[in-house]
MDTraj code that builds the backbone (N, CA, C; nanometers):
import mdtraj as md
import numpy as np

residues = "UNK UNK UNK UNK UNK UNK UNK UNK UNK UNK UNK UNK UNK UNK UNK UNK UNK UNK UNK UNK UNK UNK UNK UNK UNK UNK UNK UNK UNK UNK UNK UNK UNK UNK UNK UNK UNK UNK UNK UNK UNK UNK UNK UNK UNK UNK UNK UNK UNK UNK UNK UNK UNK UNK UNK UNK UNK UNK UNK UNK UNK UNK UNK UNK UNK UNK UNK UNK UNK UNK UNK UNK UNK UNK UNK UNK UNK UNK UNK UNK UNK UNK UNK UNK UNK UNK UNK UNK".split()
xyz = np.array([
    [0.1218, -2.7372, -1.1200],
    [-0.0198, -2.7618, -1.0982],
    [-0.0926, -2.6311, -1.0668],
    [-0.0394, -2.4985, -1.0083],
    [-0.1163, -2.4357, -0.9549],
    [-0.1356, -2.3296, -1.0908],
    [-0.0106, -2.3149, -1.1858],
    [-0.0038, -2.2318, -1.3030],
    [-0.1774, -2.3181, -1.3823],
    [-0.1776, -2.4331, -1.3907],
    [-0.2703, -2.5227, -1.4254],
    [-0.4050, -2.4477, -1.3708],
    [-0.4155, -2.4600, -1.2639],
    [-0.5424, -2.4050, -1.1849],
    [-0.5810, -2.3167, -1.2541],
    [-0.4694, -2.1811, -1.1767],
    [-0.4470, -2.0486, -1.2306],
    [-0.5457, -2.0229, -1.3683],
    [-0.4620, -2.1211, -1.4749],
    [-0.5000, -2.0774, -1.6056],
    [-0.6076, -2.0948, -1.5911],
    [-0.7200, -2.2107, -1.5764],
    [-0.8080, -2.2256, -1.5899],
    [-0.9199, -2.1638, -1.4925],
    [-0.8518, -2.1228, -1.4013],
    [-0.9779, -2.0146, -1.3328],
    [-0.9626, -1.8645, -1.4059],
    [-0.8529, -1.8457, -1.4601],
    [-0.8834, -1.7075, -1.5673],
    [-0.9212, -1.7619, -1.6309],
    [-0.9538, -1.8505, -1.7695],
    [-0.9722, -1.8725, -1.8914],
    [-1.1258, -1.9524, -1.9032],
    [-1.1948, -1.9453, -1.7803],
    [-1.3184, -1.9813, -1.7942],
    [-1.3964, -1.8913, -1.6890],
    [-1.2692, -1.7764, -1.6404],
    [-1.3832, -1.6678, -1.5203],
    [-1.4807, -1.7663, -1.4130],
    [-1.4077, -1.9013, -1.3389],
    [-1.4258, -1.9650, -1.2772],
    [-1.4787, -1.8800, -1.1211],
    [-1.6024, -1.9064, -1.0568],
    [-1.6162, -1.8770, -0.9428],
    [-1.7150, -1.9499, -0.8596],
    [-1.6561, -1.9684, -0.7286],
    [-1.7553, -2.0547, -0.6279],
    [-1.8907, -1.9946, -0.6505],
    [-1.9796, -2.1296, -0.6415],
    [-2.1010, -2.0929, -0.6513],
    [-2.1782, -2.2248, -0.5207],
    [-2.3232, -2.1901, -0.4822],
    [-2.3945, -2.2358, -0.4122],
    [-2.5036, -2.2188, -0.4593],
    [-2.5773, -2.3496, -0.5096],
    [-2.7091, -2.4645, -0.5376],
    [-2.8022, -2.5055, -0.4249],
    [-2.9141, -2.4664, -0.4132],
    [-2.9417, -2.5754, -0.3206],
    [-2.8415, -2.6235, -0.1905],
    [-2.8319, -2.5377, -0.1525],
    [-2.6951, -2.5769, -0.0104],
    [-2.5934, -2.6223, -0.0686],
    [-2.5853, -2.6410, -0.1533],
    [-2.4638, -2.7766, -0.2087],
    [-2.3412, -2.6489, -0.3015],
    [-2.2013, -2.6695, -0.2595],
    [-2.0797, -2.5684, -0.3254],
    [-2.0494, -2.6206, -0.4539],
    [-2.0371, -2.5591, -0.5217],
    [-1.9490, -2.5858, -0.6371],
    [-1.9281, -2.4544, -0.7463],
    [-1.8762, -2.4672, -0.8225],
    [-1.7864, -2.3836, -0.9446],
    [-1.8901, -2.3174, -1.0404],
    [-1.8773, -2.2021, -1.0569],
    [-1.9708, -2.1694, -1.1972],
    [-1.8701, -2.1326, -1.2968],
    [-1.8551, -2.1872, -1.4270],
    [-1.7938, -2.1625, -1.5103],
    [-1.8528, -2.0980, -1.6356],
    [-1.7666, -1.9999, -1.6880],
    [-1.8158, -1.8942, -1.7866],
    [-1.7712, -1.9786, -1.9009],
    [-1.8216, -1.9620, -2.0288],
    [-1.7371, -2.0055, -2.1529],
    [-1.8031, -2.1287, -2.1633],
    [-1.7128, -2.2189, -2.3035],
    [-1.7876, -2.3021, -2.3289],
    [-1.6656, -2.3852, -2.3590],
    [-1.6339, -2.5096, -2.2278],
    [-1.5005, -2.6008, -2.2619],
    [-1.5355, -2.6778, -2.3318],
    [-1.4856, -2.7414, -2.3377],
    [-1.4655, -2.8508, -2.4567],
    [-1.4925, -2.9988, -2.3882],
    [-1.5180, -3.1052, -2.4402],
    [-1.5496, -3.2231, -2.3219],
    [-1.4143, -3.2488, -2.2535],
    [-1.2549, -3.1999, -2.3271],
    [-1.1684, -3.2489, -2.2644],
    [-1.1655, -3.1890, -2.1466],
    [-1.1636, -2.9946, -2.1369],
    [-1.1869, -2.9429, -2.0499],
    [-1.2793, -2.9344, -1.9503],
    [-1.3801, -3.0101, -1.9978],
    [-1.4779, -3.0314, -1.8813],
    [-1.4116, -3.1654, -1.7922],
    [-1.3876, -3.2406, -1.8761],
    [-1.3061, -3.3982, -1.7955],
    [-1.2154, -3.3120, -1.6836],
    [-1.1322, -3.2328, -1.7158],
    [-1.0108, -3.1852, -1.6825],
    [-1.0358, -3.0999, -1.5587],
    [-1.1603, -3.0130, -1.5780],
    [-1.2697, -2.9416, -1.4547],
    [-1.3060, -3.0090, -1.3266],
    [-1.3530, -3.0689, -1.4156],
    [-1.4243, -3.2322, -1.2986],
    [-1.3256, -3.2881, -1.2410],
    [-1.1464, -3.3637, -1.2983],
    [-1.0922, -3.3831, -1.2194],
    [-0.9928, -3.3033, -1.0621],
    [-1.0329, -3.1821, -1.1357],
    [-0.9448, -3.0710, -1.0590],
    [-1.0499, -2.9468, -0.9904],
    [-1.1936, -3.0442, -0.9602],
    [-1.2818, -2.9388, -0.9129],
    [-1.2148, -2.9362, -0.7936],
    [-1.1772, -3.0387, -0.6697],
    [-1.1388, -3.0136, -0.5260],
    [-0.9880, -2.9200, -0.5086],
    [-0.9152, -2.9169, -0.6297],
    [-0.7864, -2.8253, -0.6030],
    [-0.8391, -2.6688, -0.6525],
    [-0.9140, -2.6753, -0.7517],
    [-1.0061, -2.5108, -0.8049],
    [-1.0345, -2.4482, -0.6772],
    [-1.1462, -2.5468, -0.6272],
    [-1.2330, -2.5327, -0.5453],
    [-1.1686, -2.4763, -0.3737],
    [-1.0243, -2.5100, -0.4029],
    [-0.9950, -2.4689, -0.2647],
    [-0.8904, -2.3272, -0.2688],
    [-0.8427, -2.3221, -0.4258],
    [-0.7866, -2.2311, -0.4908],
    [-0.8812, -2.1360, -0.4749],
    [-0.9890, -2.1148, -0.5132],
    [-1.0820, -2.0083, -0.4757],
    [-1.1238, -1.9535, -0.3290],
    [-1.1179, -2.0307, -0.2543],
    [-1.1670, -2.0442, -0.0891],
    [-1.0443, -1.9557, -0.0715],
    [-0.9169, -2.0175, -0.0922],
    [-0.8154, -1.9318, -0.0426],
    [-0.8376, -1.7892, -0.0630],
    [-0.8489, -1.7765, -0.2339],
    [-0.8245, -1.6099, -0.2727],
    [-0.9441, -1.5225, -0.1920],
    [-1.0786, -1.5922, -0.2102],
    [-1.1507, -1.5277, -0.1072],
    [-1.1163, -1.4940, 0.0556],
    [-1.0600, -1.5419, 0.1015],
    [-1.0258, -1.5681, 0.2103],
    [-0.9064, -1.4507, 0.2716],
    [-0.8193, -1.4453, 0.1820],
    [-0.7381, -1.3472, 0.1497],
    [-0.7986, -1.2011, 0.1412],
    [-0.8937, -1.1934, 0.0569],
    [-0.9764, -1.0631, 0.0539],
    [-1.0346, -1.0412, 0.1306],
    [-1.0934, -1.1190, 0.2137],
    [-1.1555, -1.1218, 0.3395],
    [-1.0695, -1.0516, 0.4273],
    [-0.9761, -1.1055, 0.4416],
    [-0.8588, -1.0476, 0.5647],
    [-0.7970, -0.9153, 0.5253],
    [-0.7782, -0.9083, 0.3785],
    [-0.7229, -0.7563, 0.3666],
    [-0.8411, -0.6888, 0.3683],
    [-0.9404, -0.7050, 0.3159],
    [-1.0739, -0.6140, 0.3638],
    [-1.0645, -0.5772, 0.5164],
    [-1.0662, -0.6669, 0.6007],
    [-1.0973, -0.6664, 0.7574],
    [-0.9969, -0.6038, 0.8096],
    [-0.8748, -0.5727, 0.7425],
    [-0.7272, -0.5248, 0.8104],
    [-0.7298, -0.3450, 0.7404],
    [-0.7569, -0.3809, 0.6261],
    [-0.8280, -0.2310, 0.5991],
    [-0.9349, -0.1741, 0.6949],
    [-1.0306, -0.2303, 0.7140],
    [-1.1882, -0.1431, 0.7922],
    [-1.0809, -0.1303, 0.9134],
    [-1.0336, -0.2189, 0.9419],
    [-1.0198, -0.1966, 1.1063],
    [-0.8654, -0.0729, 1.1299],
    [-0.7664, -0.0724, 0.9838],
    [-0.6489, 0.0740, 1.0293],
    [-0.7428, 0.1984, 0.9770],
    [-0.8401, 0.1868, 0.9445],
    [-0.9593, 0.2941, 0.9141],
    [-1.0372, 0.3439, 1.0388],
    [-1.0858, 0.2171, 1.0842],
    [-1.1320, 0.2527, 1.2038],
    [-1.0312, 0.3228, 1.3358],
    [-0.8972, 0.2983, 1.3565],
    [-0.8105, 0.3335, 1.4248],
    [-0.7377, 0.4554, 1.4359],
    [-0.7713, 0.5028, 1.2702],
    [-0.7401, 0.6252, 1.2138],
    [-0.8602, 0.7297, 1.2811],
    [-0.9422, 0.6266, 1.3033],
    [-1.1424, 0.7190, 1.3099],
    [-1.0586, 0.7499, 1.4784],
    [-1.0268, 0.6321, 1.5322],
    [-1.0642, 0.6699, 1.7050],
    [-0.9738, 0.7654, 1.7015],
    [-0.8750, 0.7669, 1.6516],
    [-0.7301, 0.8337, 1.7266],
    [-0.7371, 0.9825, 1.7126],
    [-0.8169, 0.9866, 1.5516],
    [-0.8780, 1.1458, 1.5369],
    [-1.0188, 1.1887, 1.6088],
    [-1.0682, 1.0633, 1.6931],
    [-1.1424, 1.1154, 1.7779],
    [-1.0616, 1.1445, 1.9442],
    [-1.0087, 1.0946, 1.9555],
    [-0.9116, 1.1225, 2.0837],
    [-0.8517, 1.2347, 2.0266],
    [-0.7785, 1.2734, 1.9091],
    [-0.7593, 1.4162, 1.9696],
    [-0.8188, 1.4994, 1.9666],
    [-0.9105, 1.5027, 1.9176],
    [-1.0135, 1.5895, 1.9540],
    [-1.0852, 1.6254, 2.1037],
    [-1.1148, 1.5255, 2.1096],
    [-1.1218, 1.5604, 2.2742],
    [-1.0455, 1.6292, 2.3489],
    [-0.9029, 1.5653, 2.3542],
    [-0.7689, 1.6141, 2.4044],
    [-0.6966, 1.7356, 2.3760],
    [-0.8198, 1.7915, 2.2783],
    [-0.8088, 1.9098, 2.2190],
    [-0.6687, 1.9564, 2.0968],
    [-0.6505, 1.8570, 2.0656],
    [-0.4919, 1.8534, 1.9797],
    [-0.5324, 1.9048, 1.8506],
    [-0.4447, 1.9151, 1.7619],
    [-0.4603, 1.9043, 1.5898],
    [-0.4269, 1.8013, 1.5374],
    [-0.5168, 1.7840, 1.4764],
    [-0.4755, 1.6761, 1.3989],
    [-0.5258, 1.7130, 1.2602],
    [-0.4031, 1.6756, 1.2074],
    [-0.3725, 1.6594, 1.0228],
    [-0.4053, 1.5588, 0.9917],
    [-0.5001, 1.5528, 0.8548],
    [-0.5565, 1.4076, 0.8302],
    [-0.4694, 1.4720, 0.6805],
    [-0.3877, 1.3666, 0.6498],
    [-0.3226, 1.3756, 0.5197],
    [-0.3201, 1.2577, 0.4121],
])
top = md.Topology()
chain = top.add_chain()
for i, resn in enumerate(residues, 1):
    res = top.add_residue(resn, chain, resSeq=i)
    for name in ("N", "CA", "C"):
        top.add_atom(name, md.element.get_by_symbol(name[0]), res)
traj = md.Trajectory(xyz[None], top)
């Protein structure tokens, strides 16, 4: 089921979208009525398939800024402390 998803969020460049307050899918391309049937039945597993991957990027984004930021203080502490520091 998820190879299923998968395919079909590459093969139509599937991405959450927001209407009028209201969530749902914007799909690129032009399915077919089967694939639209097939959309419609599998909008709530897409739909959470996407939440995840965002969600994911979210956290490696936030885990990035923040060993960036740690990198920032620590080369600001030695500085103070008057040390060297090698940024490599």
């Amino acid at each position: 089921m998820k190879a299923k998803i998968d395919g079909l969020i590459k093969k139509f460049k599937i991405e959450l979208a927001s209407k009028y307050g209201k969530e749902g899918l914007a799909v690129f391309g032009k399915p077919t009525a089967a694939e639209v049937a097939e959309l419609k039945a599998l909008k709530p597993e897409i739909m959470a398939e996407l939440k995840r991957r965002a969600a994911e990027r979210w956290a490696a984004e936030n885990a990035k800024k923040a060993a960036e930021e740690a990198a920032r203080q620590e080369e600001i502490r030695a500085m103070k402390a008057g040390e060297r520091f090698n940024s490599s």
